[in-house]
C-alpha angles and dihedrals in degrees: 000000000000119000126222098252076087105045094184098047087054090046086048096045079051096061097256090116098152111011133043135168129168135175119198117198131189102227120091096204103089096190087058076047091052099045087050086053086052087225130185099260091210105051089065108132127178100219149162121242093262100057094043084052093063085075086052111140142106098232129053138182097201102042136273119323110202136192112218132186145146109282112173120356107289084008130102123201108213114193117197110222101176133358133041095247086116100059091066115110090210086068095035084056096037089052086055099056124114081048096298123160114221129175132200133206129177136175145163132192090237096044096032107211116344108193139325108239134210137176143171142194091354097311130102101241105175130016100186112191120204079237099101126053092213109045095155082071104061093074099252112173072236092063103108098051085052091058107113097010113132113235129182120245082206089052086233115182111233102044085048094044092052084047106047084060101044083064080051083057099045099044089050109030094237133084138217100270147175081235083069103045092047090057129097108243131173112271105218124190112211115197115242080222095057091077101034091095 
């Protein structure tokens, strides 16, 4: 199994071979989590890795399914299985309010790593692109947690995926780990209709 020194390899080993979104909040009470996400109370499932995977896709008719759990302590790890609602800056902020953290990552095998997101008290503060090899020195609220990361001056996607969320490591104390993924974690469906307003 991979180990988290290489963050990709233990996504892929995980079944998450071409897509791959997660949101990280600062807040360690999931059902304040689950009212912010605006989820479908019913649809809320305990559940292991293998049965959230069978809602694995990036595209969904019926919303966003997502897969939430404890990831470092007063902090909550949120995996996106199906849908793109978690890519909107308007949850990602919502999510932040009350003077929350909350960081995004998002990647596809075609597009490689878009941005690392990150937003607090209810406000996007750094948006950092793949696009620089020396983030740390553009003055982000995030830059001391990009200091000796290593980034591609070819953007490549790997190197700035496993990047993107060792700055993820480093701003909430907990990685990415087998120990997570083996671990059983609330399924949430969130309505496509709940953020188009």
């Amino acid at each position: 199994m991979p180990s988290i020194s290489d963050p990709l390899g233990l996504l892929r080993a995980y079944g998450f071979e071409g897509y791959f979104r997660g949101l990280w909040v600062s807040e360690a009470d999931e059902r304040e989590i689950a009212v912010r996400l605006r989820v479908d109370p019913s649809s809320e499932l305990l559940c292991d890795r293998q049965t959230a995977m069978t809602w694995f896709s990036d595209i969904s008719e019926h919303g966003e399914v997502v897969w939430a759990g404890v990831h470092a302590p007063g902090w909550t790890q949120i995996i996106s299985l199906s849908g793109h609602v978690c890519g909107r800056v308007n949850l990602q902020r919502a999510l932040s309010e009350g003077g929350r953290r909350v960081l995004a990552v998002g990647w596809t095998d075609i597009d490689g790593p878009t941005e690392l997101l990150y937003a607090e008290n209810g406000q996007l503060v750094d948006h950092v692109t793949p696009y620089h090899p020396d983030p740390a020195s553009l003055g982000y609220a995030l830059s001391p947690y990009l200091r000796e990361v290593p980034f591609s001056e070819s953007a490549d996607s790997e190197v700035t995926l496993n990047s993107f969320l060792k700055v993820v490591e480093k701003v909430t104390g907990g990685a990415i780990s087998n120990e997570w993924f083996e671990t059983v974690h609330n399924l949430y469906r969130i309505p496509k209709e709940s953020w188009l307003r």
